[in-house]
Structure formats: C-alpha cells, structure tokens
Residue, then its C-alpha position, 0 to 999 in steps of 0.5 A: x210331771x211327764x218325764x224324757x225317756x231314760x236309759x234307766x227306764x229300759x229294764x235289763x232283760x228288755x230286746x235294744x229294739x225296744x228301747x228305740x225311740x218312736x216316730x215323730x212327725x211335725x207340720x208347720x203352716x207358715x201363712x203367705x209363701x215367699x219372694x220368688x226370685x231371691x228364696x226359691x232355687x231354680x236348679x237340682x241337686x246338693x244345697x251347695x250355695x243356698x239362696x238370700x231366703x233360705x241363707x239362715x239354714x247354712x248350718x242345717x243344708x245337709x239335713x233339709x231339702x226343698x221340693x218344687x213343682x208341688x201343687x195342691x190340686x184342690x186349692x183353687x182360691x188363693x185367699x183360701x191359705x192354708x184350709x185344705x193345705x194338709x188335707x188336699x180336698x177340693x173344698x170348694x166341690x161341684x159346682x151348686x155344691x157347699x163346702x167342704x173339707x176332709x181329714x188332715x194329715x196329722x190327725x191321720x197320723x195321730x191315730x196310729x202314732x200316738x195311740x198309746x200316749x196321752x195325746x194322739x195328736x197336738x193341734x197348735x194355733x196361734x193368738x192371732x184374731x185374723x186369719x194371718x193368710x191362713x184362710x177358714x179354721x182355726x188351726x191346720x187340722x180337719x178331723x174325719x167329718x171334714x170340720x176345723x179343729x180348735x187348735x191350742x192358741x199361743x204357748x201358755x195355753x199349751x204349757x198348761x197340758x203339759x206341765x200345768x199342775x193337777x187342779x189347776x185352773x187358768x187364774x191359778x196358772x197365771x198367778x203362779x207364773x206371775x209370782x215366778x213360781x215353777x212347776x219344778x217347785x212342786x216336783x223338787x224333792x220327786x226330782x232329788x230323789x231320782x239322783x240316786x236311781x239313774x245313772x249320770x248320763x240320765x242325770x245329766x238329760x233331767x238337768x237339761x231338761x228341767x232347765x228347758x222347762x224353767x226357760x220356757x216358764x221365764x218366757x211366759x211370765x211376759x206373756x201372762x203379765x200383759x194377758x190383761x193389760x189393754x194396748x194403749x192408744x197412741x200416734x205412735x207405733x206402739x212398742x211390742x208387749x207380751x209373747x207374739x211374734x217371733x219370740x211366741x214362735x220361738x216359745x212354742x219350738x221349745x214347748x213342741x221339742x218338749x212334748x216330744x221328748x216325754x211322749x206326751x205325743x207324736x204328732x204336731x201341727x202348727x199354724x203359725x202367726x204371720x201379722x204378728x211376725x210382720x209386727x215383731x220385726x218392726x214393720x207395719x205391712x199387712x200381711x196380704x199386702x206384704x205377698x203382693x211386693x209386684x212393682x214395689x221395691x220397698x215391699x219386696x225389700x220388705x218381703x224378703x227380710x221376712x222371708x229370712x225371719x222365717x228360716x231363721x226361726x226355722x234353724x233355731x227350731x232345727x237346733x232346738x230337736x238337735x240339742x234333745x236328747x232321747x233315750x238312747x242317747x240319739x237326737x230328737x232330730x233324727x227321729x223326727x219327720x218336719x215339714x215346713x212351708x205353705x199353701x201359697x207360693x206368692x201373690x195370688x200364685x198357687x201352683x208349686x207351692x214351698x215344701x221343705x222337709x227335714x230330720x227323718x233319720x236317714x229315711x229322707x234324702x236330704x241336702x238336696x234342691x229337689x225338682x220333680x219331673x212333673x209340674x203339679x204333682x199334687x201336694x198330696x204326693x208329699x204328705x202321702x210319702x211322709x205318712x208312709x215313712x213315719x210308718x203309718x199305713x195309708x195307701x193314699x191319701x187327699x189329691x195324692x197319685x203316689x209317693x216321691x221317691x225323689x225323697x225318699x233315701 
C-alpha cells in the first residue's frame, strides 16, 4: 500500500530542498459551459461579490480566478465538446483532409512530471456510454499520434491501481468490497508497526489518511452492489442506484487527492459525467437540450441549478486538496496547479470558452476576475502558461502565441 509522504521518510543529512513536495498539476472537463448571464463576470479584478454560478466557491474566492476572453482557436464544431479542448489542434485540418488530433496537455506534462513515479500520468473518464457533451474519445487525453486515449471509467475501476491488493482480478476485487473487506485488513499489522518509527505528526497524517482510504472503500460497496443488477423498467422515474452523478464525482476528488498525496503521480485529467449529473439532481433534461436554455425559463432555471452543482462539487474538490496533507507539513493545495472548465461556452457558442484556475502555491495571481486584453486569445496560451509554471519545458504549445502573464503572480 502506497503510502504519503512523511517527514520521517527525509533522512537527517538530506538538504530542506529535497524534502519539497513536487508539482502537481490537474485538468478537469466539465462537458457543456454555463448560463451566461448569471455565471460569467463581466468585470476585472479582485472576486469581491461573486456571480449566482460561481456563488459556491465564496469560501475559496482568494484562492481562484476566472479568465475571459479564451478561445480554442481550433475547435470549429460546436458539438465537437471536449475533443481538442487540451490539445488546441485544429482537428477538423484542410479542407479534403481527415481528422486529426495532437498531444494533450497533461500527457505532455506527465512525461517530465512523473517520470519517476508509478504513473506518468492518470487518464480519468467517467461510466457515462454517451458522449455526455464531450465529443469524440473516450477521456481528455490525445497521446503524440494524435489518437484517444482509454481513460479509467468511474472510481472503482480507479481504486484498483491504486489501492487494489497484488493478484487481485475485478471479481475478487468486487467481492471484497461487497463483504466490506478493506485494503487496510491486509496491511494492518504493516501499519501498527510503523507506530513506533514515525513521530506523532506522521502518526497523525497515516491516521488520516487510512481513513480516507476506508471512506472512499464504504462509497464504493454501493457502486460494486448495483454493478450487476439491471435497471428496472417502470413509468416512473427511477430512483438513483449505484455511484453516478455527483456522488461518482465527489468519489474520484477524494481518489485523485490520494493518488497525489502517495506520488503514485503527477498528472491527472478528468473527463467528468454531465448526464449523470443532470439525472442526480433530480432532472430528466438531456444535456444537449439543457445548454440550449434560449426562450425557456424552465431550461435556464434548469441550467443554472446546474451550474451551481458544478461549483459546488468544485469547492468540495478544493476543500479535499486543502485538507491533505504532505510531507512537509504544507497542503496538497498549494502544490497543486487545477484547471477546471470546458470547450463550450454555452449553446453553440465557442469563443471564450469558462477557464478557472486554482492552487499554485503563490505561482498563480488569484482571486481575480481576469480579463484578457485580446478577444480569442487562444486556449493554447493557457495551457502553455500552466505547463511552464509547473516546470515543464515547453516553448509553445497547440494554437498557443505565448503565456498570460495577466496570471502569472
């Protein structure tokens, strides 16, 4: 069992440099954007009185920003969604031409961030069959040939590289997870035994953090006991079953902070279910139908109790990285580089497209409403400027034309 970082680990003749915990860095894909009157900001500067969308995140205002006038100059289909949203290729090419894709983001990022970890980088999708207004692939992630990349669906199926036990196959996995069986049964006596070779703050993090792992176990045992059951057919709506939706989301926040905290790796990107969102909160509306509120008061009314989910799940994740601990003491947070947002402003509108940022450690200016000088500055910009924060050379990167240092503190 992968374990966090401990200040017992650093051996008493090492430099306080190399103690340091490395760079993260997260990308999360929310699917459709958001109602434009009551979520976007419309002026510069400090996040004094937020908007009815982004009302959740008052408690985290001076630790996000929000950046307009982003445009992924190579997404020219609107029900393209989320295909070139980390990779700012111009998939659709020349005309007479096929399509075509080039390396996301985080794969770039995980080649030089988590090379020395078990995994360069965590490709995360959700159980959703639909595309859930995310377009072609399967995940966020594009490797070098320009083809999808298989991304991990749901959290159970991430649990199992991270915490499942050596030989274990997806039966004995389930099985053990439906008898309540943890992880930690295995590693107990490991466990006691680390009582006396670490000192009490260590103590308490591998407390904490053992806890983590038995909550995020007790939130699959739901998801593992309706794996197999078939969804009965009724007039009625039936009731939610299983892990989706929000509480799926809220699952895998708590699986990425862990993978994380025991630098299993670096880099994570996350496609996230929209539908199944949609369908926790107790509404029936497509997703596709939802983004196109127009003339409809009971759609925009729709939308924007969607649009507040989001960030509330949103804050929840921000409170999960403050709450982790790492080595040193610091917060996960504060080593973390997160971007949220979405490909899709609203509709079938694709010029400046959401963009909120968080964490950074004091690299990133935020608090801020932020309002680029130039209309369509390219996505590219951004995901440029956060790779070259997280320390990973690149001198450009997609549709990019430089860095914003509107962002950078």
């Amino acid at each position: 069992l992968a374990l966090p970082g401990l200040e017992s680990m650093t051996p008493l003749s090492a430099a306080p440099a190399s103690a340091k915990p490395p760079t993260r860095m997260i990308f999360c894909g929310v699917g459709y954007g958001f109602t434009e009157k009551t979520f976007y900001p419309t002026e510069a500067g400090p996040l004094e009185t937020l908007t009815e969308g982004l009302s959740p995140l008052e408690r985290h205002k001076q630790d996000f920003s929000i950046i307009k006038n982003l445009t992924n100059v190579g997404a020219t289909d609107p029900h393209g969604g989320s295909t070139s949203y980390l990779t700012g290729a111009n998939v659709t090419g020349t005309p007479g031409k096929r399509f075509h894709n080039s390396i996301s983001c985080d794969l770039l990022a995980g080649k030089q961030l988590g090379k020395n970890q078990r995994y360069d980088s965590l490709v995360l999708a959700s159980k959703e069959e639909n595309a859930g207004g995310h377009g072609k692939g399967m995940s966020l992630a594009w490797n070098e040939a320009g083809k999808p990349v298989a991304g991990t669906r749901g959290p159970v199926e991430l649990y199992a590289p991270l915490f499942g036990q050596s030989g274990e196959n997806p039966e004995e996995r389930e099985a053990r997870l439906n008898k309540k069986k943890s992880i930690l049964d295995v590693v107990l006596s490991d466990a006691k035994s680390l009582n006396g070779k670490v000192s009490s703050l260590d103590r308490d993090k591998l407390d904490e953090y053992f806890q983590s792992i038995r909550e995020v176990e007790l939130g699959l045992v739901k998801d593992v006991q309706w794996a197999e059951k078939p969804k009965p057919k009724a007039d009625r709506k039936a009731p939610g079953v299983g892990v989706e939706g929000e509480a799926e989301i809220l699952l895998t926040y708590e699986l990425i902070a862990l993978a994380l905290q025991t630098q299993q790796t670096s880099v994570v990107s996350y496609r996230q279910p929209v539908a199944s969102v949609i369908k926790s909160m107790g509404m029936s509306y497509d997703p596709h139908a939802l983004s196109h509120y127009g003339g409809s008061p009971t759609r925009t009314d729709a939308n924007r109790l969607r649009d507040k989910k989001c960030t509330e799940m949103l804050g929840k994740f921000i409170d999960i990285l403050k709450r982790t601990k790492e080595a040193d003491g610091s917060r996960l947070f504060d080593h973390t580089l997160l971007s949220w947002g979405t490909n899709l402003r609203h509709g079938h509108m694709i010029k400046d497209v959401p963009a909120i940022v968080a964490g950074g450690g004091g690299r990133l200016k935020l608090g801020q409403s932020i309002i680029l000088p130039k209309e369509d500055t390219p996505l590219g910009n951004l995901w440029l400027t956060l790779l070259q924060q997280g320390g990973v050379h690149a001198e450009s990167f997609g549709n990019s034309s430089g860095t914003l240092p509107e962002l950078i503190a």
